[in-house]
C-alpha positions in Angstrom: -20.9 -9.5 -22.5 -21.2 -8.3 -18.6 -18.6 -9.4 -16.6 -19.4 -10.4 -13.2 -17.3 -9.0 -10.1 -16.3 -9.5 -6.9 -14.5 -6.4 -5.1 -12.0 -7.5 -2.3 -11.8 -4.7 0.5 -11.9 -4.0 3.7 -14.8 -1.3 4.0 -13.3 1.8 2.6 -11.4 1.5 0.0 -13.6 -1.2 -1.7 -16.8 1.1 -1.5 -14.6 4.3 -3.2 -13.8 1.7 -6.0 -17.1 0.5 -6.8 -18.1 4.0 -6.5 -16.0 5.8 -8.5 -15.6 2.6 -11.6 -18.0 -0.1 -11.0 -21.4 1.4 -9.7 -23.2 2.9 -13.1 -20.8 1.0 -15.6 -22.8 -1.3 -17.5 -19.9 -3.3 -18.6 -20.2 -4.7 -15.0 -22.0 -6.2 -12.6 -20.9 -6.3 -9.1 -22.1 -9.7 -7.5 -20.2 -9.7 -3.8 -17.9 -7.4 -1.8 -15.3 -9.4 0.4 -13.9 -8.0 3.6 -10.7 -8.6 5.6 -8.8 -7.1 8.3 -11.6 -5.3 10.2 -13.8 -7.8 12.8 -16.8 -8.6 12.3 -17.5 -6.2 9.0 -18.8 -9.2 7.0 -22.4 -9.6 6.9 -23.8 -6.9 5.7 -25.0 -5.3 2.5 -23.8 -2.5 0.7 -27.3 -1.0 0.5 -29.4 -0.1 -2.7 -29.6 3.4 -1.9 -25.7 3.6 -2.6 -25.7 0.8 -5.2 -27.3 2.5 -7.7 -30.3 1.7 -10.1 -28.0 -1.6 -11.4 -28.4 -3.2 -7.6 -32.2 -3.2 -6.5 -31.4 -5.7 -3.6 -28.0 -3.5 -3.0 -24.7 -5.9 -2.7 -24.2 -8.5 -0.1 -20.4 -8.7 1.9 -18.8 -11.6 2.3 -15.4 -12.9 5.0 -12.8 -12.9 2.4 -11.7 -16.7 2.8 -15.1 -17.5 0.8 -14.0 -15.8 -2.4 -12.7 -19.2 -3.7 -16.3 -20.4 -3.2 -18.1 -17.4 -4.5 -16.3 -17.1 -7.7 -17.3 -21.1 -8.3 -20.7 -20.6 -7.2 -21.1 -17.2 -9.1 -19.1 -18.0 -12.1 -17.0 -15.0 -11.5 -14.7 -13.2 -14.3 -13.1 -10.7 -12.4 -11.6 -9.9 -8.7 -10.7 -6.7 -8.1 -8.1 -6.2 -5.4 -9.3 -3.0 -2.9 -7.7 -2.7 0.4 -4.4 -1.1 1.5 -1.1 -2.5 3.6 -0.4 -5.7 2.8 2.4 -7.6 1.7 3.2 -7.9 -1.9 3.1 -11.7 -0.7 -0.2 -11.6 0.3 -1.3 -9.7 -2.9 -0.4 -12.2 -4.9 -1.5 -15.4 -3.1 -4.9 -13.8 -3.7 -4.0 -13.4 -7.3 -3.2 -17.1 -7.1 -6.7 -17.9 -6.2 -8.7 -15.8 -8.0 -6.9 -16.8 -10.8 -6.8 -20.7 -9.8 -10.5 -20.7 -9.5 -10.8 -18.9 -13.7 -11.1 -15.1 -12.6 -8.9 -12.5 -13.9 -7.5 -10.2 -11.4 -7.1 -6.5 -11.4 -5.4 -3.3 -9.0 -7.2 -0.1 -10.0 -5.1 2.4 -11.1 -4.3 5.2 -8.1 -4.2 8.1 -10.1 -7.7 6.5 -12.0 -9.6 6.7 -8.9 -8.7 9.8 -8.2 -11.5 12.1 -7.6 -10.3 16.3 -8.6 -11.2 19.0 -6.4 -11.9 22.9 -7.3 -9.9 23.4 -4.3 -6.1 23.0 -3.2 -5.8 19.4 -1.8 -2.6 18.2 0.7 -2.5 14.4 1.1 -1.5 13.1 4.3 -0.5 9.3 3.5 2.4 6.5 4.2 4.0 3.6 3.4 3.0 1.4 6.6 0.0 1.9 8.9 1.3 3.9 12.5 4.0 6.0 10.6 2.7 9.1 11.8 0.2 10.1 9.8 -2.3 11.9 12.3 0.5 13.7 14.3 1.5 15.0 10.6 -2.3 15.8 9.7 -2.5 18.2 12.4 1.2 19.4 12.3 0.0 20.4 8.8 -3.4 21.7 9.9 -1.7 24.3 12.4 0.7 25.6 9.4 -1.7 26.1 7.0 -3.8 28.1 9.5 -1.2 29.7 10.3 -1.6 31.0 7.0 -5.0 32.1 7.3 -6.7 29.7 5.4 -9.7 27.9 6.2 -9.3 23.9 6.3 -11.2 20.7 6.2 -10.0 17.3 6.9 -11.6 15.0 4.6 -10.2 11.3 6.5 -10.0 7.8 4.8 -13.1 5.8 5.3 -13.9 3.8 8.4 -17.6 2.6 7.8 -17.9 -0.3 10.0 -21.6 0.7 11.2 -24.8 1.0 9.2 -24.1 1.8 6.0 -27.0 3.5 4.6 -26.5 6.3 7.6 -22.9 6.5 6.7 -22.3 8.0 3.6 -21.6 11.2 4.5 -20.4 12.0 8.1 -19.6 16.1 9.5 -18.0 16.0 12.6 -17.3 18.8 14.5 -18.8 18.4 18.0 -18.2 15.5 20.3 -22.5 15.0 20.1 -21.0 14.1 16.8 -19.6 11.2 18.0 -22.7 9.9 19.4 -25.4 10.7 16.3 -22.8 9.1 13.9 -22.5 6.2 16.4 -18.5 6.3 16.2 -16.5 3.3 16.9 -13.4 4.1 19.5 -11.3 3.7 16.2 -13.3 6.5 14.5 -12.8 8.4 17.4 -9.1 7.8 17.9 -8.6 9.6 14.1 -11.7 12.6 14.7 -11.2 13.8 17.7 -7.6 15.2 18.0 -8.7 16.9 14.9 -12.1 18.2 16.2 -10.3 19.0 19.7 -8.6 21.9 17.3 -11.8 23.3 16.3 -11.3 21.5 12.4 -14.2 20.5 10.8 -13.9 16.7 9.9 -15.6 14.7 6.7 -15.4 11.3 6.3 -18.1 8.1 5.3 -19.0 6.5 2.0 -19.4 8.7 -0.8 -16.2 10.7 -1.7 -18.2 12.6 -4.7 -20.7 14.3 -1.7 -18.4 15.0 0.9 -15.9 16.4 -1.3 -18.5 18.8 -3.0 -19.3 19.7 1.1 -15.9 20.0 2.0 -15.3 22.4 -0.8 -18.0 24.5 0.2 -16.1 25.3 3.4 -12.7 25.4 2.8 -10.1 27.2 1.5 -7.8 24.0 1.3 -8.7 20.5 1.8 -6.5 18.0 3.9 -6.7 14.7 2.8 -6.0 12.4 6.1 -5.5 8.6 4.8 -5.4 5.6 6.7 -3.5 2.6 6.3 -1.0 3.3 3.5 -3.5 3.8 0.5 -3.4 6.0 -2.0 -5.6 9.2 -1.9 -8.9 9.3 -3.1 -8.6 12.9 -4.0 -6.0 14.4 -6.5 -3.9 16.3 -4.6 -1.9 18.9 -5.6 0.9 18.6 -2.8 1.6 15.1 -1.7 3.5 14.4 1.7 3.9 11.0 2.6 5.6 9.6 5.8 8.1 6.6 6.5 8.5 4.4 9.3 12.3 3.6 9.6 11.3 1.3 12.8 10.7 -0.5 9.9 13.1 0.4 7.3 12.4 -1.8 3.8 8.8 -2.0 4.3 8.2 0.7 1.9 9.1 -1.5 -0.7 7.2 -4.3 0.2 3.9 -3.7 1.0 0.9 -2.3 -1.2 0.1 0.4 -2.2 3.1 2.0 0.0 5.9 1.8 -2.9 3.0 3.3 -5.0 3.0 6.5 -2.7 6.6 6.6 -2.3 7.1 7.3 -6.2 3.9 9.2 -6.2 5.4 11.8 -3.4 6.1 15.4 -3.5 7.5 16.0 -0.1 8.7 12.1 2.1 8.8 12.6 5.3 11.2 10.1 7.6 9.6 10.0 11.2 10.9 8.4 14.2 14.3 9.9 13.7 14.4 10.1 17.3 13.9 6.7 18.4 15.2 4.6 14.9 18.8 3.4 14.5 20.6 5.9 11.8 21.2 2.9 9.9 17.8 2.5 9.2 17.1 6.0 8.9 19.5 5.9 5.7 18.3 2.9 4.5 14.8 4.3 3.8 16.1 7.6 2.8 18.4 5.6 0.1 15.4 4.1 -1.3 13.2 7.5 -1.2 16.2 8.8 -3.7 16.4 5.6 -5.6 12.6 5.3 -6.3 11.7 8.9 -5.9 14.9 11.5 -6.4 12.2 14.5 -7.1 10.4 14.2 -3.8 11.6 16.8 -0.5 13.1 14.8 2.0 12.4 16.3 5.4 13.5 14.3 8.8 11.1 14.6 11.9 10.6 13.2 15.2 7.4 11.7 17.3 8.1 12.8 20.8 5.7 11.9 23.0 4.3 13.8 25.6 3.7 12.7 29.4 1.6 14.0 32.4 3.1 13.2 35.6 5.1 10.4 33.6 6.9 10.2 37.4 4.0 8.1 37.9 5.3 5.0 35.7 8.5 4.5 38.1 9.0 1.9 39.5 4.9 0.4 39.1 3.8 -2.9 37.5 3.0 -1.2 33.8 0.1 -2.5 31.3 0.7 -0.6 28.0 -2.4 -0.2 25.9 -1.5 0.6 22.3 -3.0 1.7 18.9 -4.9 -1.5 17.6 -4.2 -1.5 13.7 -1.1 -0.3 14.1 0.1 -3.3 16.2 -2.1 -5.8 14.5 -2.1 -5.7 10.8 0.4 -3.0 11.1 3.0 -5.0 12.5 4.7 -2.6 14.1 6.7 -3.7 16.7 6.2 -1.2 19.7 4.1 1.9 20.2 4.5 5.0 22.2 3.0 3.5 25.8 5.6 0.8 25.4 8.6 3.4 24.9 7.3 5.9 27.5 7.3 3.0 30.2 10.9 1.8 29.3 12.3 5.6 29.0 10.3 6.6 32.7 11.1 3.5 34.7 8.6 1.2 34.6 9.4 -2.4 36.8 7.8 -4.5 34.9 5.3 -4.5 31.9 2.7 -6.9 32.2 1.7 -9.3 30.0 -2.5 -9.2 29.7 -2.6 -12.5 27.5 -3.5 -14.8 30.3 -6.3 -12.0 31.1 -7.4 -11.6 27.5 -11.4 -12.6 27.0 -13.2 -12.1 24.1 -12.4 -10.7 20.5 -9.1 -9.5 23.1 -8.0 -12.9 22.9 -9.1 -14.1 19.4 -6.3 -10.5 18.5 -3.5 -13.0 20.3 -4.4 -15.6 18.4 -5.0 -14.0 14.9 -1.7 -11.8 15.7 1.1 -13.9 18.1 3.9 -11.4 17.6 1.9 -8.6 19.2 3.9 -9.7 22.8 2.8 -7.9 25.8 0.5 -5.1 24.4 -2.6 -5.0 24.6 -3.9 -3.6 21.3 -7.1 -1.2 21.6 -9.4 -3.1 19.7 -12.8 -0.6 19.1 -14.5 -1.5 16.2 -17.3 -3.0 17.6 -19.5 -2.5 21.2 -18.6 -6.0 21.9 -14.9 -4.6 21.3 -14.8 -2.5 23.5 -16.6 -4.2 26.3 -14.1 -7.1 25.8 -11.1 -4.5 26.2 -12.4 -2.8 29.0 -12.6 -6.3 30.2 -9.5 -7.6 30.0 -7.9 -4.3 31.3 -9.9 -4.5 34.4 -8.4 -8.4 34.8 -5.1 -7.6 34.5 -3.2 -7.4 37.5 -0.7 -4.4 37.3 -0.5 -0.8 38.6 -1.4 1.6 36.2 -2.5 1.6 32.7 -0.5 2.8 30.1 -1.9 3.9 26.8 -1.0 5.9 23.5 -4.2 5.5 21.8 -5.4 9.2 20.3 -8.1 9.5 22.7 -8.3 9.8 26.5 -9.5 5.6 26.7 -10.4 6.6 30.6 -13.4 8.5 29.5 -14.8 5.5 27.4 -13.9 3.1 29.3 -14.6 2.3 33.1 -11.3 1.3 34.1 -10.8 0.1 37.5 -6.9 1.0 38.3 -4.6 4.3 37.8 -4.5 5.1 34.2 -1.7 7.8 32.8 -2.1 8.8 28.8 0.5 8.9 26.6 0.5 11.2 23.6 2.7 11.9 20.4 3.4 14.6 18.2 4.9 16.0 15.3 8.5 17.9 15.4 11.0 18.9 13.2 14.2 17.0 13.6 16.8 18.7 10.9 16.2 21.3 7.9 14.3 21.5 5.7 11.2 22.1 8.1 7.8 21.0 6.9 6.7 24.8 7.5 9.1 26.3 5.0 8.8 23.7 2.4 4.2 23.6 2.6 5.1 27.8 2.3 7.3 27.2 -1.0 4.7 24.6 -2.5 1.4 26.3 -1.8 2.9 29.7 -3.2 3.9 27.9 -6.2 0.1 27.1 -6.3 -0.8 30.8 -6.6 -2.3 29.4 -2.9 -0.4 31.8 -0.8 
């Protein structure tokens, strides 16, 4: 008997899934993707040319509150859960329904959807979205060159365009950014990388790019995104904590599942977190993990003419998913215009228009940040709006990318940045040197 599926996702994950399990098993058949957390990713279909020969018509995409509906409609027997960071809470109310409605429910294995590479593979993950993965990406990228080994970045997917264009991207140019039509929240994750001269791979179809990556590189960097699980095998894997929010590595899926899954944990934000917290997440690293490297770092970030913040009416423009389904409380333009002297930071709500404004209302605790909100050209027009309503001084930002080139911002702007650094022993330098030799790598 074929079971009939619906995948639950969010436009990355989801797609690896079917790829890797569902697309050429005849067991199955896959009726509906559902999406969440992204805007406006619903829609479309996932097309026939990545389908497969068992999808013709290729495999429409749903909004996630109409799974109820679809598995009564479509008689489902199976929803398979496929996005990353959310509560264990909010897991298993969508168990609850799925189940409700007559539909068992199912978590792929991580280790199942692994894909192995004929190459050395580091994974770059976390427990929470805005730990510090990217800072620790290229930390790592400048190490292992260092080295004199040849890397590609292979990053977690972020397909939120045409699909059927998508399923393998190379980025190495900024014209690359334009002929792969990239979203500012592409860009934010590419561009620091590509600004190094480091070839970048990302898209659809994991099998492909892997084999292309491979072709290239001497060792392949696997750069996640939210806290999800690799989709390569890798053979050293680092994952980094967030004690801003100390406890959420135990609560949120899959981040507990990288936690005991990690060779090397990495607790970021020393700096900045309350010690209390610091040892409250190392305590559960040990508990849950006692084989994994601990190593403590900081995220300093980095100013031009940060005299400039003193005393001025401050809008802080921060990192969209971080702030959003992230929850993370405050970002880097909100602590460099409290540490530099800002008067006042402004709150943008009353100026908010647009998807800007549905954000405050899908997401009340975000305060008075504005969050970068890309995804889309309507997105972006909205944010560039609401910026250029505000009434403040200067513009603040920490996004990854240089927002005043994108956007046409009509007051002073100042860009904050972040970056990896060492805060005690062991250092992340020494302990990549004793793992790859252990490899036979170095």
């Amino acid at each position: 008997m074929i079971e009939k599926v619906i995948i639950v996702g969010a436009a990355g994950r989801d797609f690896h899934n079917f790829n890797v399990y569902f697309k050429d098993n005849p067991r199955y058949r896959v009726i509906a993707f559902t999406a969440a957390q992204i805007p406006n990713i619903e829609g479309r279909t996932y097309p026939p040319e990545l389908a497969g020969e068992l999808y013709p018509d290729g495999i429409p995409i749903y909004a996630e509150p109409e799974m109820a509906e679809l598995i009564r409609k479509y008689r489902i027997d199976l929803v398979a859960f496929s996005y990353s960071d959310v509560s264990y809470e909010e897991v298993m109310h969508k168990a609850a329904i799925a189940m409700a409605e007559g539909a068992d429910f199912i978590l792929l294995g991580a280790t199942y959807t692994m894909l192995k590479s004929q190459k050395p593979v580091i994974a770059v993950c976390a427990v929470r979205t805005g730990a510090g993965k990217s800072q620790t990406t290229r930390k790592i990228a400048d190490i292992v060159q260092q080295f004199s080994k040849k890397i590609v970045v292979v990053r977690h997917p972020m397909p939120y365009g045409d699909l059927g264009i998508q399923a393998v991207q190379r980025l190495s140019t900024y014209q690359d950014f334009e002929l792969n039509k990239c979203t500012i929240e592409e860009r934010e994750e590419f561009e620091p990388l590509i600004e190094k001269g480091i070839v970048v791979y990302a898209g659809i179809d994991y099998g492909r790019i892997l084999a292309r990556a491979e072709s290239e590189a001497d060792i392949i960097i696997w750069d996640g995104g939210n806290n999800d699980t690799p989709f390569y095998a890798p053979d050293i894997h680092i994952v980094v904590f967030d004690p801003h929010r100390a406890g959420h590595e135990l609560l949120y899926y899959p981040g507990e599942t990288n936690m005991i899954m990690a060779d090397v944990a990495i607790i970021n934000k020393v700096d900045t977190a309350l010690l209390s917290d610091v040892e409250k997440v190392k305590k559960n690293i040990e508990t849950s993990n006692p084989e994994a490297t601990i190593i403590m770092a900081e995220s300093p970030i980095v100013v031009d003419n940060s005299e400039r913040i003193r005393g001025r009416r401050v809008l802080v423009v921060e990192d969209g998913p971080s702030i959003t389904h992230g929850g993370m409380a405050f970002g880097a333009a909100t602590i460099a215009a409290r540490n530099f002297g800002a008067a006042q930071i402004v709150d943008p709500r009353p100026f908010a228009v647009g998807w800007i404004k549905e954000t405050y209302q899908r997401y009340p605790d975000i305060g008075n940040q504005l969050p970068s909100m890309g995804y889309s050209e309507q997105q972006i027009m909205d944010l560039e709006a609401t910026i250029n309503c505000v009434d403040c001084d200067l513009v603040v930002f920490s996004t990854p990318i240089d927002l005043s080139c994108l956007l046409r911002i009509n007051k002073p702007a100042l860009r904050v940045r972040y970056e990896y650094k060492d805060h005690a022993p062991p250092f992340l330098k020494d302990v990549l040197a004793q793992k790859l030799e252990s490899l036979g790598v170095l």
